[in-house]
GUTI-704355 format. One record per residue: residue in one letter; x, y, z of N, C-alpha, C in turn. Coordinates in steps of 0.02 Angstrom, whole numbers, plus 50000, padded with zeros to 5 digits. Example, Ala and Ser with C-alpha at 12.3 -4.5 7.8 and 13.67 -1.06 7.14 Angstrom:
2
a506604971650390506154977550390506604983550390/s506424988850354506844994750357506455000250394/
# end
This chain:
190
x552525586454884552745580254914553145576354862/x553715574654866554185572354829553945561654833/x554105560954779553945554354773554015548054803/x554465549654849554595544154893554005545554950/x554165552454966553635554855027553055550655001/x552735551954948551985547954957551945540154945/x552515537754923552655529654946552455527555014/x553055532855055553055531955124552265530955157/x552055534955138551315535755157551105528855161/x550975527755090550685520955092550775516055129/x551525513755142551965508455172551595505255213/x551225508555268550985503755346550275500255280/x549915503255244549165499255226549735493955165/x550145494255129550405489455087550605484655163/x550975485855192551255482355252550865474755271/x550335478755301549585474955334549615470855294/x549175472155210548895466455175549615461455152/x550105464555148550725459355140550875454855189/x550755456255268550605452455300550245446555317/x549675452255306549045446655293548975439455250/x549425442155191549465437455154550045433755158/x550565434055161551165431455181551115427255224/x551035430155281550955426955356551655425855372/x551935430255361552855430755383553105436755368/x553305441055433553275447355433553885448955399/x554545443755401555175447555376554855446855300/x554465442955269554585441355201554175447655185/x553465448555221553145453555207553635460355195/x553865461555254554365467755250554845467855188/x554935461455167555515461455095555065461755037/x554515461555037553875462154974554005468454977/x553575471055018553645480155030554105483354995/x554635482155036555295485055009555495484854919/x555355478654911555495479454834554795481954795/x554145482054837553895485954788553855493754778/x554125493754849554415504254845554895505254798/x555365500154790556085502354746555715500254670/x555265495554649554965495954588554425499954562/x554325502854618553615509454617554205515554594/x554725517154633555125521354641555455520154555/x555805515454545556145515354492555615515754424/x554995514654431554335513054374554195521254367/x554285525454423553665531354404553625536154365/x554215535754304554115536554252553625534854206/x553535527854211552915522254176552315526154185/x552185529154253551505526754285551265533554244/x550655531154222550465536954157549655539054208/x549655538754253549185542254315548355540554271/x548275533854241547715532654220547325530254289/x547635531354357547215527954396547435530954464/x547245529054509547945534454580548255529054595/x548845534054596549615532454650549425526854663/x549105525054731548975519754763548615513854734/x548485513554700548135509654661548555506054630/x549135509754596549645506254519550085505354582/x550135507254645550695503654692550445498854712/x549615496654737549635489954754549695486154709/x549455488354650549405482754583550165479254593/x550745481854597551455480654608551465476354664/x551155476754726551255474754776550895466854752/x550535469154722549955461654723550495456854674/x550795459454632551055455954598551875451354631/x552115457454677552515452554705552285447354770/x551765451054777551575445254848551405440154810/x551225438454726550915430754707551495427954675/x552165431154676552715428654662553155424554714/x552965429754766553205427954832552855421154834/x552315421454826551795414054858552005408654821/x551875411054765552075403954720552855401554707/x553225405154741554085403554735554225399054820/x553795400254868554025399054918553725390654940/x554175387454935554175379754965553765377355029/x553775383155072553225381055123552675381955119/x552075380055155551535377855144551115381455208/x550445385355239550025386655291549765380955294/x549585374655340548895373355351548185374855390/x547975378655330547275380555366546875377055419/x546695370655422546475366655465546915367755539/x547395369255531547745371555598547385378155623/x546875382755586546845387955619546345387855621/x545835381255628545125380355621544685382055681/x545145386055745544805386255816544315394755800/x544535397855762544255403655753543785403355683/x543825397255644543235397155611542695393955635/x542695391455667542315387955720541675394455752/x541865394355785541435401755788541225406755742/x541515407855695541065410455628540665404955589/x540845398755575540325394155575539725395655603/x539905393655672538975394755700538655400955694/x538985404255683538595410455670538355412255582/x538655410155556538375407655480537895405455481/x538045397655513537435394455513536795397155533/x536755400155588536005403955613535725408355562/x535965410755509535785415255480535215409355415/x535325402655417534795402355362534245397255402/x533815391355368533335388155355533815381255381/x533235377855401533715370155402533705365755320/x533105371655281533075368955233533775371555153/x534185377355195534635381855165534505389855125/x533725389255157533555395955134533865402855183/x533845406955140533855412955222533185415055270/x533385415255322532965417455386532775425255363/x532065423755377531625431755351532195437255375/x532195436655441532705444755451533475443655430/x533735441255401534345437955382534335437755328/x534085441355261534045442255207534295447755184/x534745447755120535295453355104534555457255081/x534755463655094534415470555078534485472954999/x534005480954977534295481954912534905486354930/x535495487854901535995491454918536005496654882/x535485498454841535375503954802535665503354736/x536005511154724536315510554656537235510154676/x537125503654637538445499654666538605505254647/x538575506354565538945512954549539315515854573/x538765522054613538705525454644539155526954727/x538895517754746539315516454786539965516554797/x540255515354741540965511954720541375517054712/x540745520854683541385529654658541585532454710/x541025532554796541325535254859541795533354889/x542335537054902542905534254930543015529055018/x542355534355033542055532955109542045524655104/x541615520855043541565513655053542125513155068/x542585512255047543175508755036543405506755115/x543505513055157543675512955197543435510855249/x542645510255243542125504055254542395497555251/x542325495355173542375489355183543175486655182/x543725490355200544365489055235544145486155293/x543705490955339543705489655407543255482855425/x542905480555376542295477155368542825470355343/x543475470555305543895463855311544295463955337/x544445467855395544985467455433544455462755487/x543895463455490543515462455552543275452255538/x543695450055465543565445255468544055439355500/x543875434255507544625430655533545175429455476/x545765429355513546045430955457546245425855415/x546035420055435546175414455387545655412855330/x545065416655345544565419855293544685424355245/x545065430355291545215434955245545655434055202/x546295430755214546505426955184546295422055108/x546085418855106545895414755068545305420155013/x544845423855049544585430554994545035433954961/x545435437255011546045442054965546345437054892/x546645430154915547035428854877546405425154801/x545935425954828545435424754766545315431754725/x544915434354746544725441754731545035448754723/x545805448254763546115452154750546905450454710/x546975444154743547615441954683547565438954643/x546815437654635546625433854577547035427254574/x546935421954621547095414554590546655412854605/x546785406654555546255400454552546045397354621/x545435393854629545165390654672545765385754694/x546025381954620546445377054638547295379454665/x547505384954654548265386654667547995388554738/x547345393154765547415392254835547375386554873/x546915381254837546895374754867547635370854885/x548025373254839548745367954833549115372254880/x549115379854883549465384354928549355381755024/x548655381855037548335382255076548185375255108/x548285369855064548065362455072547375360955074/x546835364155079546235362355087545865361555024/x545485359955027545045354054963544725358654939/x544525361454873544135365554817543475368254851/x543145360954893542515364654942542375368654976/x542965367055033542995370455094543345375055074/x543795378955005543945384454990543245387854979/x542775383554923542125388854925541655392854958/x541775385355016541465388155083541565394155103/x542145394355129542755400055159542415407455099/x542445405155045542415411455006541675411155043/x541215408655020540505410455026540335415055091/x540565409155137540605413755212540935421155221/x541695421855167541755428055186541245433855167/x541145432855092540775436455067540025439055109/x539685433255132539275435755149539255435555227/x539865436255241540145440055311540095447955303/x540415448955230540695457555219539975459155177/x539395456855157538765459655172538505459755222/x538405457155263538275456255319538645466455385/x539385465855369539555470155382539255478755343/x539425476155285539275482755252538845485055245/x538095479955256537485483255280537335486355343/x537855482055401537795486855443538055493555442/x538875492055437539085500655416539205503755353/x538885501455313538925507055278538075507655233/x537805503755216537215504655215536535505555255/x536525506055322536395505855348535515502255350/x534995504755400534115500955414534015505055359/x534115512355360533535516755330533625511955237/x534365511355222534535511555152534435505055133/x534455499755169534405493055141533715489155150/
# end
């Protein structure tokens, strides 16, 4: 498979999360694009300390936080507050009025991460496990955890206040435990 061929491959999963994060499909599509022609023009560089896909999103990640932080317009999250709304209440049921967790509503042991981490199977788990979040959640996780900014550059990106970013994180996170005990750790393991 010649080197573009396995770019190609990738294209629709770079696509998605460029989307995702963007939230503007032509710009997304122009991220993409230049990170195939800088994957393409780099793969000399790429000294295969890691896979293909991996040193291509690293590329991708890097222009989508260029993209973000160059672009003058602004999301407001509070505009898309009808679908957190309903993950709210369902948060909420999961603890105490006092903020503890509810006996059956308590994260499990997940065994040995390691272990976990080295199977490729998670992954594809917990893809499906943040696609399944809303996406103005997923959102705001990705651009913490995976593009690595600050609490405060998403706050100024996003408009919402340092809290209700933590929130958002807290909730996703233990949205995608919540998921990943169901599928992928399942009763017997957790």
């Amino acid at each position: 498979m010649s080197p573009a061929d396995e770019l190609v491959h990738f294209r629709p999963d770079l696509l998605r999360f460029a989307r995702l994060q963007l939230r503007d499909d032509p710009l997304a599509e122009d991220v993409v694009q230049e990170t195939m022609i800088a994957a393409l023009a780099g793969r000399r560089d790429f000294a295969g300390r890691s896979a293909l896909k991996t040193w291509v999103f690293s590329i991708l990640k890097n222009k989508i936080v260029d993209a973000i932080r160059s672009r003058e317009r602004t999301v407001n999250l509070s505009a898309l507050s009808g679908e957190e709304e309903a993950f709210e209440e369902a948060f909420d049921r999961l603890f105490k009025a006092n903020g503890h967790w509810k006996r059956d509503n308590r994260p499990g042991d997940w065994g040995d991460p390691e272990e976990t981490l080295r199977q490729a199977q998670f992954w594809q788990v917990f893809d499906a496990c943040l696609n399944h979040l809303p996406k103005s959640t997923a959102r705001v996780f990705m651009m913490r955890e995976l593009l690595e900014f600050e609490v405060d550059e998403i706050c100024t990106e996003l408009q919402i206040s340092s809290s209700n970013c933590y929130v958002i994180l807290h909730r996703a996170r233990n949205n995608l435990r919540g998921c990943l005990e169901r599928s992928w750790f399942g009763p017997g393991e957790s």
